[in-house]
ZAMARGU-4260 file (C-alpha; in steps of 0.2 Angstrom, whole numbers, plus 5000, padded with zeros to 4 digits):
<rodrens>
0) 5124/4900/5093 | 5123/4886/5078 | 5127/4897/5060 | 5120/4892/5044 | 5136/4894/5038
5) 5142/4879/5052 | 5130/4868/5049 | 5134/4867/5028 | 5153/4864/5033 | 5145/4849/5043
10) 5135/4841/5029 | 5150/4842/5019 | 5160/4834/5028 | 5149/4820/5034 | 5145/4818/5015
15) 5163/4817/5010 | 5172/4809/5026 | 5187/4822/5028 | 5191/4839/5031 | 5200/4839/5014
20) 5189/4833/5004 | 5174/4845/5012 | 5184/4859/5007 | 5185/4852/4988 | 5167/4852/4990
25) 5166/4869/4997 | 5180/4878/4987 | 5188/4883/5003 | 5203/4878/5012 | 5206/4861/5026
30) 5212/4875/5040 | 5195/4886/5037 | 5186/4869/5035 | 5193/4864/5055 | 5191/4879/5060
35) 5173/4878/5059 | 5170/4862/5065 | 5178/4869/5080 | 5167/4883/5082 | 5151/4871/5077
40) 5156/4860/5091 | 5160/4874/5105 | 5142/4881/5100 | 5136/4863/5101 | 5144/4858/5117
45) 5148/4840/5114 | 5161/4832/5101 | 5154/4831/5081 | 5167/4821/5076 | 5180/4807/5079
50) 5194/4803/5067 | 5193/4784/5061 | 5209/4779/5052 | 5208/4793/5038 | 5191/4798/5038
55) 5181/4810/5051 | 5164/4800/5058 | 5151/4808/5066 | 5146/4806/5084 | 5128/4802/5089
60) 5127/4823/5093 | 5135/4825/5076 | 5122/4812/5067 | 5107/4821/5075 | 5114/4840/5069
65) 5118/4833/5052 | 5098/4826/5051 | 5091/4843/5056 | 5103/4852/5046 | 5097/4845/5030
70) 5077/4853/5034 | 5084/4868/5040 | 5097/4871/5027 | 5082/4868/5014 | 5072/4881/5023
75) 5083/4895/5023 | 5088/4890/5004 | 5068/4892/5000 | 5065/4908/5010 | 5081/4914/5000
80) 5074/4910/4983 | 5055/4918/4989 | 5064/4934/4996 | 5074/4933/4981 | 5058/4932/4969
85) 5049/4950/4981 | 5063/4960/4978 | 5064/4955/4961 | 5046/4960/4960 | 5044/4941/4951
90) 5033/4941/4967 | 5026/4951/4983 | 5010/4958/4986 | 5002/4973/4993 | 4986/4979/5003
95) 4978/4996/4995 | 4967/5003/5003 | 4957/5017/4994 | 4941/5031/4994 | 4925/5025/4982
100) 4931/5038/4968 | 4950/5035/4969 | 4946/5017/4967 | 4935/5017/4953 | 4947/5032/4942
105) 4965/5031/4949 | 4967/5013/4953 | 4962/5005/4938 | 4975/5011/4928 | 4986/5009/4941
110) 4985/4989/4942 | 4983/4987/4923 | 5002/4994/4921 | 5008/4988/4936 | 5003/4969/4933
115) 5010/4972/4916 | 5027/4975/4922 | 5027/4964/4935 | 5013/4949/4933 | 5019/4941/4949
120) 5014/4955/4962 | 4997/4953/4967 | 4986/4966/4973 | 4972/4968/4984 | 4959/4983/4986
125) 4947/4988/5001 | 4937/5004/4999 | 4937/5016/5014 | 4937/5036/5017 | 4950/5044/5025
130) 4953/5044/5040 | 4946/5027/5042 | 4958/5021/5028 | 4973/5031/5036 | 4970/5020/5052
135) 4970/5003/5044 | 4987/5009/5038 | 4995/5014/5053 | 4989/4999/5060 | 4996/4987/5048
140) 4980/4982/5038 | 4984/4989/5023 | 5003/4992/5015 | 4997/5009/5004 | 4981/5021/5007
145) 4974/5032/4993 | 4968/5046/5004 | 4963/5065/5002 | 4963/5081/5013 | 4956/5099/5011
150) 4969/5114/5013 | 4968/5125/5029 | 4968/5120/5046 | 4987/5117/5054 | 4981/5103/5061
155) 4975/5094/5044 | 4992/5099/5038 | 5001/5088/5052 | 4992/5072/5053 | 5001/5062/5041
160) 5020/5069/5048 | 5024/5050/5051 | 5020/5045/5034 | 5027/5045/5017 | 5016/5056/5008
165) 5017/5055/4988 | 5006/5068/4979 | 4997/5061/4966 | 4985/5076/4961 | 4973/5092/4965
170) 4956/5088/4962 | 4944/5102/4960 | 4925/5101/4965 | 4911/5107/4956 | 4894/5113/4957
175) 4879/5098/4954 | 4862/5106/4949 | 4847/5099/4942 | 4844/5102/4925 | 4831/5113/4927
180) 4838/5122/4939 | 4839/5143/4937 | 4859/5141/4938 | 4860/5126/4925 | 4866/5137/4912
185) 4877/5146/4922 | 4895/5145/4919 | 4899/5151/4935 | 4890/5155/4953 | 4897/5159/4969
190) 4894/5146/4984 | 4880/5159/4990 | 4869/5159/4977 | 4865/5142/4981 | 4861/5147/4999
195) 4843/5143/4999 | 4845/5126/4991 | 4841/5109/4999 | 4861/5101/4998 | 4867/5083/4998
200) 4882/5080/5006 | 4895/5067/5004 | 4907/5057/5016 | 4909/5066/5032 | 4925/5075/5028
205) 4918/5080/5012 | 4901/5085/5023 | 4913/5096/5035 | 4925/5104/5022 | 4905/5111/5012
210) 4899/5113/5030 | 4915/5126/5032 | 4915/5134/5014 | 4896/5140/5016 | 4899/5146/5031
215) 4915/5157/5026 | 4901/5160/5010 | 4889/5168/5026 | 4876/5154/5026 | 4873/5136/5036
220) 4868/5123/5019 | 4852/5115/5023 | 4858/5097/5021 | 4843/5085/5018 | 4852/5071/5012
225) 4870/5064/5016 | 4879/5047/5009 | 4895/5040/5004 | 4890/5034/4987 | 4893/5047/4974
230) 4882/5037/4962 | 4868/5041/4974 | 4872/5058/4976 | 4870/5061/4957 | 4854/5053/4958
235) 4845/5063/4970 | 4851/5079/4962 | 4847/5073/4945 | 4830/5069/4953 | 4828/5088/4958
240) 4830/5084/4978 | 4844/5096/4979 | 4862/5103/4976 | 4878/5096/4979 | 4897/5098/4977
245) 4907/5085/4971 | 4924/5083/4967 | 4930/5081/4949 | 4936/5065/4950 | 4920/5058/4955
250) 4911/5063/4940 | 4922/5055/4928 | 4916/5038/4932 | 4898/5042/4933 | 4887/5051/4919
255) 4876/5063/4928 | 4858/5061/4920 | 4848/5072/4925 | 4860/5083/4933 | 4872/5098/4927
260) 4889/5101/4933 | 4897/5120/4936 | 4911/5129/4942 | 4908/5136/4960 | 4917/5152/4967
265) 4929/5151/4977 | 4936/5136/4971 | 4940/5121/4983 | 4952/5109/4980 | 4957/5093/4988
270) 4972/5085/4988 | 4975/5066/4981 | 4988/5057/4990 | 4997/5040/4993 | 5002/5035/5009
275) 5014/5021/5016 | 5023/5019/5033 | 5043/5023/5031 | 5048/5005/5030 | 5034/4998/5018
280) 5038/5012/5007 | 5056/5002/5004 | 5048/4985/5000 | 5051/4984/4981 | 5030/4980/4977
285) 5024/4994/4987 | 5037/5006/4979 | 5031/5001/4961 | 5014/5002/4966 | 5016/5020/4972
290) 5027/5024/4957 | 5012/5017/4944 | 4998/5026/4955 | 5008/5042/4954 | 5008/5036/4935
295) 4990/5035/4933 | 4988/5053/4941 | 4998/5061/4928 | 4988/5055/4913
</rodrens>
């Protein structure tokens, strides 16, 4: 097998036209200088060189491995510098992937720090729900996923044992009432009182865990109207068409006109996380990402 390491020896000696002088060149020794040539031409299969008086001149093998030497030689000197320039973070780049809400609180803030610190990493952003997003991650469309998940069942708990979870922060959901609703001016309600409501859901995790709260509360939610978009969520309920629970998070980028937000008993909260695959989460880029993201939470 042909080394780098050979094939720099080689251009150096072609360059100068001894063993002795390549070393010079190289700041090694003549012996070290042989040796290689040796090696070179045993991996090669066919004579480099021929001695001319006092100089070393290169056979027609030689001059055609020198030729290629020079490109491949550049090559790995250019990929050097750009790997260089990644884990330098003066370069690199990273796929997130995140929910609607995560991207519109968390991820701003995020970025805004991150290309701060370091200008040359760039960034890309998708929007999906979890599990979707969790997918695209373990099949190598995205480098970090913004993702959530609702305490309880064991099986919840274990479907991200072969990632690296960072916990970024619990989010709290709240009651969404019209404001002429009897319970606007309630500080607090229990889930039950809302029984009789129309509900709007959200995405279908967030559909399942409200399915499984007011059924624990002793009644089935009569869900008229389901979408991902929290904006439209707040509208219909602001419009009178119903109740809803939505997480805090969701509300902060959104003013709810129309529509009054209140505490709901038992409280439910959802975890916000930031998931990567065990070798991404060495790459210098994803590692600051996650670190600004984790950031962004705490403020």
């Amino acid at each position: 097998m042909i080394e780098a390491r050979h094939l720099r020896v080689l251009r150096a000696v072609a360059t100068t036209g001894s063993f002795s002088a390549a070393a010079r060149t190289l700041g090694c020794t003549q012996p070290a200088v042989s040796q290689q040539m040796k090696a070179l031409e045993t991996s090669a299969g066919t004579p480099l060189l021929i001695r001319a008086g006092r100089e070393m001149r290169l056979t027609q093998a030689g001059e055609v491995l020198v030729r290629h030497a020079s490109g491949i030689l550049a090559g790995l000197t250019a990929a050097e510098e750009e790997i260089a320039a990644i884990a330098g973070l003066r370069a690199g780049r990273v796929r997130l992937v995140s929910f609607p809400s995560g991207s519109s609180t968390l991820v701003p803030t995020a970025l805004a720090a991150l290309r701060a610190a370091h200008p040359g990493t760039q960034v890309s952003l998708v929007d999906a729900e979890p599990p979707r997003s969790v997918e695209m991650l373990r099949e190598g469309d995205c480098d970090i996923a913004l993702a959530f998940r609702y305490g309880g069942a064991a099986e919840r708990e274990a479907e991200w044992d072969d990632l690296i979870v960072r916990p970024l922060l619990s989010d709290r959901l709240v009651g969404l009432v019209p404001e002429g609703h009897r319970l606007a001016g309630a500080g607090a309600v229990a889930i039950g009182d809302l029984a009789d409501d129309p509900w709007i859901a959200g995405c279908p995790r967030c559909r399942r865990q409200l399915v499984e709260v007011c059924e624990e509360a002793g009644f089935t939610p009569r869900i008229d109207f389901a979408t991902d978009d929290y904006p439209a969520v707040i509208g219909l309920v602001g419009a009178g068409l119903g109740v809803a629970v939505l997480p805090e998070l969701a509300l902060e980028s959104v003013r709810p006109k129309g529509a009054r937000a209140i505490t709901v008993d038992p409280p439910v909260v959802r975890e916000i996380v930031a998931l990567t695959l065990p070798d991404l989460s060495q790459v210098p880029a994803v590692a600051a990402t996650l670190d600004q993201l984790a950031l962004a939470a705490s403020r």
